[in-house]
C-alpha positions in Angstrom: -167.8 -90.8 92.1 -164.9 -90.6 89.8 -163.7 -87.4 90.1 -162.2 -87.1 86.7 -165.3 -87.6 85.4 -167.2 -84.4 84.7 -171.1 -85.4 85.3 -174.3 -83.5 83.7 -175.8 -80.7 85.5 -179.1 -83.0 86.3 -179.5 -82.9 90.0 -181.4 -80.5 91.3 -181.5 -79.6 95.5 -183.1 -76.7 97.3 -181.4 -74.6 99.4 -183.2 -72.0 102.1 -182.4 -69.3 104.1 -183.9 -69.4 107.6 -183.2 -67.8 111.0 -179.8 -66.0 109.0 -179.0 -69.8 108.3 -178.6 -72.0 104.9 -179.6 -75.0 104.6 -179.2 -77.7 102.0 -182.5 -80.0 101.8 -182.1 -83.0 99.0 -184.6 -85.6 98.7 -183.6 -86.6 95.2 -180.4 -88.7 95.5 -182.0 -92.4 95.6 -180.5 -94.5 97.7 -178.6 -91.9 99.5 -181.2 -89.1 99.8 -180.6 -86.8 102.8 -183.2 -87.6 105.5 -182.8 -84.4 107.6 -181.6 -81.0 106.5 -177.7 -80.2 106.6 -176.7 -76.5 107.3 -174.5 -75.2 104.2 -171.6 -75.1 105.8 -168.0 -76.3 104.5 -165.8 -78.8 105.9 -168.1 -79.6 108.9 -169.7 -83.1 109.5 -173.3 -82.9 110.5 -175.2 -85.7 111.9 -178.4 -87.1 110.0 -181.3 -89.6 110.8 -179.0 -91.7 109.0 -175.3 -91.3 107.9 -173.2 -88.3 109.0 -173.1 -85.7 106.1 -170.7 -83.0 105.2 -169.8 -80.5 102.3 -166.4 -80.3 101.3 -165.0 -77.7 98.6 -162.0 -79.1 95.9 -160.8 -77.0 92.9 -163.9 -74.7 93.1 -166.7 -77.7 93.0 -168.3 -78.6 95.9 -169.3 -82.2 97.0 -172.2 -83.6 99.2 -170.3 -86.5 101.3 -172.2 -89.2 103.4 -169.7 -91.2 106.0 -170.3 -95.3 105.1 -167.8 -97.2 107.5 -164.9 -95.4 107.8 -164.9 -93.8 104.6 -166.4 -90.1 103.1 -168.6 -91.0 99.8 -169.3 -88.3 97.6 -173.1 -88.3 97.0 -172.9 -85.8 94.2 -170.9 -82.5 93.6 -172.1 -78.9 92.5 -170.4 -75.7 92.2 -173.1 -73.9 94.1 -174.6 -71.6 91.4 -178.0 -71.2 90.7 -179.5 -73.6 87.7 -181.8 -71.3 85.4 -185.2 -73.0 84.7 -184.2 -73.6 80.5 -181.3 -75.8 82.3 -183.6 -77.7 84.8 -185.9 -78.5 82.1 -183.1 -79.7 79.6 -181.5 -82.1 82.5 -185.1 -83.5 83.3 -185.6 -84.1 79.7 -182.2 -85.5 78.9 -182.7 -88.0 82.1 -186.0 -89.1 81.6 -185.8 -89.3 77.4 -182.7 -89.9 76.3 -181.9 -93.6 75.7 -177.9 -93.6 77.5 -179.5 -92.1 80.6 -179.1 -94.4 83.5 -183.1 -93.9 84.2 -184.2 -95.4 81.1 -181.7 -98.5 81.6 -181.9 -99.3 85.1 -184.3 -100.4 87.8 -184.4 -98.1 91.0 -186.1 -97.9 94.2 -185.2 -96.4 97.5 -186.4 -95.7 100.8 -185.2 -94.2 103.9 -186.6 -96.2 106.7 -186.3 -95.4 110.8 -183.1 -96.5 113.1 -180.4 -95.7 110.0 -181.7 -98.5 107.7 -182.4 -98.2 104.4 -183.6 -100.6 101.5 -183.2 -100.4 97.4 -183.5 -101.9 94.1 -180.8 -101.5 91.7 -181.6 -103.2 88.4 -181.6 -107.1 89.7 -180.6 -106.6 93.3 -182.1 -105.5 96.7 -180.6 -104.8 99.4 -181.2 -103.9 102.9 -178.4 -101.5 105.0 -177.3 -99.7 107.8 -175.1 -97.2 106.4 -171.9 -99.2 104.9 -173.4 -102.7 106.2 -174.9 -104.6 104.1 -178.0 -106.3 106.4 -179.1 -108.6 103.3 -179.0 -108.5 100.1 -181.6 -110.4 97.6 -181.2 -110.9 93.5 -184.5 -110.5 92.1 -184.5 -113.5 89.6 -188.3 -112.9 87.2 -190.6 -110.0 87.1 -193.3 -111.6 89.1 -190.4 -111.9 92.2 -189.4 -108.0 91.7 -193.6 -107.3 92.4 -193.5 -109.9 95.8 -190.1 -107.5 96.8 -192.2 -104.2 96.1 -195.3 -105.1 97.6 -193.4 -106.6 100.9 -190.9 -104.5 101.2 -191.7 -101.1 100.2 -195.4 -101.4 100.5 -195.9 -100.9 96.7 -198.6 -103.0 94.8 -199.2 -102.8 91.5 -201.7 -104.8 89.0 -200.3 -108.5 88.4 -198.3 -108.0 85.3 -197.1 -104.4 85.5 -194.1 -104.3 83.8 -190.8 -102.1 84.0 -188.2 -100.5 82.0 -188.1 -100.5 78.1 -188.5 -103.1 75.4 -186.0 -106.3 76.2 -185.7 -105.1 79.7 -185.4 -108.2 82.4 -188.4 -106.6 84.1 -190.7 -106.9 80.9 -192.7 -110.3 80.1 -193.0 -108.8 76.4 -191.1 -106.7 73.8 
């Protein structure tokens, strides 16, 4: 994450109180979803069903960090305030509508599976990981290839000639 960059309030996480505790709980961060719960708690690393998390705090923003290899990744940064509903509904809208958003131009699938792994598609690739190892990595070369990779790899059939993505996306047999 470029840190120069200053990114659209569009992610959305919960946070809860219980037992006199906070706890951060994220499922909406793709590839790099949390898996288990972290405690809100700066500058500790906490361990996950997959990579090691932490929250670290920089000129008054606040970023979600997951450990691949040897190195801290920010996963997406916040300042901690509350998000009114008017601005929840306005992020959803821009990311789902508007035709630079990175959901309306790209290809994505995720999912967290058991002993650290994960797989995902980003727009013409899959790939299979533990953490910052790559475990194998597949370009998805014709629309009828990306449905074999869905329905074998993520369980995920849909009707022979589903398409995906907008008009004169690779994933589209038609306009």
């Amino acid at each position: 994450m470029d840190r120069e960059f200053t990114p659209a309030r569009t992610h959305l996480f919960v946070k809860v109180l219980l037992d006199g505790q906070e706890w951060l709980l994220d499922a909406g961060a793709g590839g790099m979803s949390l898996t288990s719960p972290i405690r809100f708690i700066v500058g500790e690393e906490q361990e996950t069903r997959h990579e090691p998390r932490k929250i670290i705090r920089e000129n008054g923003v606040m970023y979600q960090q997951a450990l691949m290899g040897d190195e801290w990744v920010d996963v997406f940064e916040f300042t901690g305030e509350h998000m009114p509903v008017i601005d929840r509904e306005v992020g959803n809208w821009w990311t789902s509508t508007n035709p630079r958003s990175k959901f309306k131009n790209g290809l994505f699938c995720a999912l967290a599976k058991p002993k650290g792994e994960r797989i995902g598609i980003l727009n013409d690739t899959f790939t299979h990981r533990r953490g910052a190892e790559v475990l194998r990595r597949e370009t998805i070369r014709s629309l009828d290839n990306l449905h074999e990779i869905l329905r074998r790899e993520f369980n995920l059939h849909y009707p022979d000639g589903t398409e995906f993505g907008a008009a004169g996306s690779p994933w589209r047999d038609g306009p």
